[in-house]
Each structure stands twice: as structure tokens, then as C-alpha cells.
C-alpha positions in Angstrom: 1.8 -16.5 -4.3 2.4 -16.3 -8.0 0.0 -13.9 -10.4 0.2 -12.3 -13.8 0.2 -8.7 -13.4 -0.3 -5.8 -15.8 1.5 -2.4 -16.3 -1.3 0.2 -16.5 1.1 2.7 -17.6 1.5 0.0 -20.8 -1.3 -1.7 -21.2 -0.2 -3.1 -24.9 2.2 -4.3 -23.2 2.5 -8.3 -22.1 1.4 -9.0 -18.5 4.7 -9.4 -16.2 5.2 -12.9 -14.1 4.5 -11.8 -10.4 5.3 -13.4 -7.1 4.5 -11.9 -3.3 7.5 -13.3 -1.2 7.0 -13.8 2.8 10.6 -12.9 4.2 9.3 -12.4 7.6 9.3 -9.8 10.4 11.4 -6.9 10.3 11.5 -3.8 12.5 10.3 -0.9 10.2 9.9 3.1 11.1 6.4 4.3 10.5 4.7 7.6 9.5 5.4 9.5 13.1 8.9 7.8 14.0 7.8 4.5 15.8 9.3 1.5 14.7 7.4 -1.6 14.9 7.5 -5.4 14.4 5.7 -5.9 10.9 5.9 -8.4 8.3 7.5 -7.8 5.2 6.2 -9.2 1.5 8.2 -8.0 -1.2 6.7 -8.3 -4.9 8.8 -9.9 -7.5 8.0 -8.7 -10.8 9.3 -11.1 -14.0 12.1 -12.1 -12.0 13.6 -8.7 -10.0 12.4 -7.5 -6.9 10.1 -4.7 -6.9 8.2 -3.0 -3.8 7.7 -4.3 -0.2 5.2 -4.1 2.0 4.9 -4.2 5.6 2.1 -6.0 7.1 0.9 -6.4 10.8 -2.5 -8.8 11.2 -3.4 -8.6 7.4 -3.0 -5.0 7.2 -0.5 -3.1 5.1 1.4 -0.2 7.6 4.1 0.8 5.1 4.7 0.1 1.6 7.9 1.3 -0.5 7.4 2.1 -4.2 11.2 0.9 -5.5 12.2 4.4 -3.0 8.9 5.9 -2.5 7.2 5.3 0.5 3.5 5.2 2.0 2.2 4.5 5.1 -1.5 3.4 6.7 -2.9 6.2 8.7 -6.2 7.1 10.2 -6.0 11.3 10.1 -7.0 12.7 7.2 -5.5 15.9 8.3 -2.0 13.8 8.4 -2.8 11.9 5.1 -3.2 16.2 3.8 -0.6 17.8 5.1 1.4 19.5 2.9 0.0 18.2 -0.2 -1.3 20.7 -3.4 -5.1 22.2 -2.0 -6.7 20.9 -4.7 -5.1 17.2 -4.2 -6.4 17.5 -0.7 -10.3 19.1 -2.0 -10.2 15.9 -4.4 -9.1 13.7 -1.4 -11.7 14.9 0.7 -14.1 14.5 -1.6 -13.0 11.0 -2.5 -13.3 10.2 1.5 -16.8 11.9 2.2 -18.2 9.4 -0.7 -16.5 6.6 0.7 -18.3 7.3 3.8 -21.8 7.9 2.8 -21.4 4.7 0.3 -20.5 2.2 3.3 -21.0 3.8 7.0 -18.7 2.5 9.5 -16.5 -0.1 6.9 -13.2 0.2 6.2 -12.5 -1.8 2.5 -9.1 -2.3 1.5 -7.3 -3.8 -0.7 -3.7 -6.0 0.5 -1.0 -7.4 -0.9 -0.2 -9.2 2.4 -1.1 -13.0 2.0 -3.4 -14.4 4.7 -1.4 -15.8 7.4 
């Protein structure tokens, strides 16, 4: 798949050429240590790779940030732990919201092209 994609950090800047590359299943670790089958999609951006993804039905699991990593979870206390208190207040707050707004929905947004 082949996009234009902007840098918010430089927004006067021109947007970059971007592609999402399928390079196909890979064992990968997750958040608590178990290592799973998952399809990987790595983002090309203006012609040198950039993050990856790891995707299982549709669903990112892991994601590396060019050496920074994140990884899908359904604990809030694990998503919290060990972060700054008043990171974890505003992520609370964020996730109470996001529950009144839309009761028993889970929106999110993927990189991982439909299969």
C-alpha cells in the first residue's frame, strides 16, 4: 500500500512517500515474554525503512518505533506501571471518556492491511 504521509513534528515540511510492506509471519516476543506467530508490515518512509508492526487477525500486538517498542494490552494497570503519576491520572482519564463515549467498542486505528 502506497500513501503520502506527513511529519507532525514538521508540518512545513513536504509530505514523505510512504509504503506498508507485507514481509510475512515472524515469531515475535510480546509484553509478558510469550512469543507468538504474527505478521510483520514494516513502513517505508521516502525510500528507507522505518517502524514495523506486528499483526495477528488485523490487530497490531507489537509495534517498534525505529528501537522503541509498544505492545497491545488489555490491563490498564499493565499499560500504568511504572509510568510518571500524572501520565497515568491523564491516561485514566483519557480511558474513562473513551468508555462513557462508546460502551462496550473497542476503536482502533491499524497499519496492518486487510488480509
Amino acid at each position: 500500500m502506497s500513501y503520502l504521509q506527513f511529519d507532525e513534528s514538521e508540518p512545513e515540511r513536504d509530505p514523505q512517500a510512504a509504503e506498508l510492506h507485507r514481509i510475512g509471519i515472524e515469531a515475535t516476543e510480546l509484553l509478558d515474554g510469550s512469543t507468538v506467530d504474527a505478521e510483520r508490515v514494516l513502513l517505508v518512509l521516502a525510500g528507507q525503512s522505518s517502524n514495523s508492526h506486528w499483526c495477528i487477525d488485523g490487530a497490531v500486538v507489537k509495534s517498534d518505533w525505529c528501537g522503541a517498542q509498544s505492545f497491545l494490552v488489555d490491563d490498564l494497570d499493565a499499560l500504568c506501571a511504572g509510568l510518571d503519576p500524572e501520565v497515568v491520572a491523564q491516561i485514566r482519564d483519557f480511558a474513562s471518556q473513551a468508555t462513557r463515549r462508546a460502551p462496550g467498542r473497542h476503536v482502533r486505528s491499524s497499519p496492518c492491511p486487510p488480509s
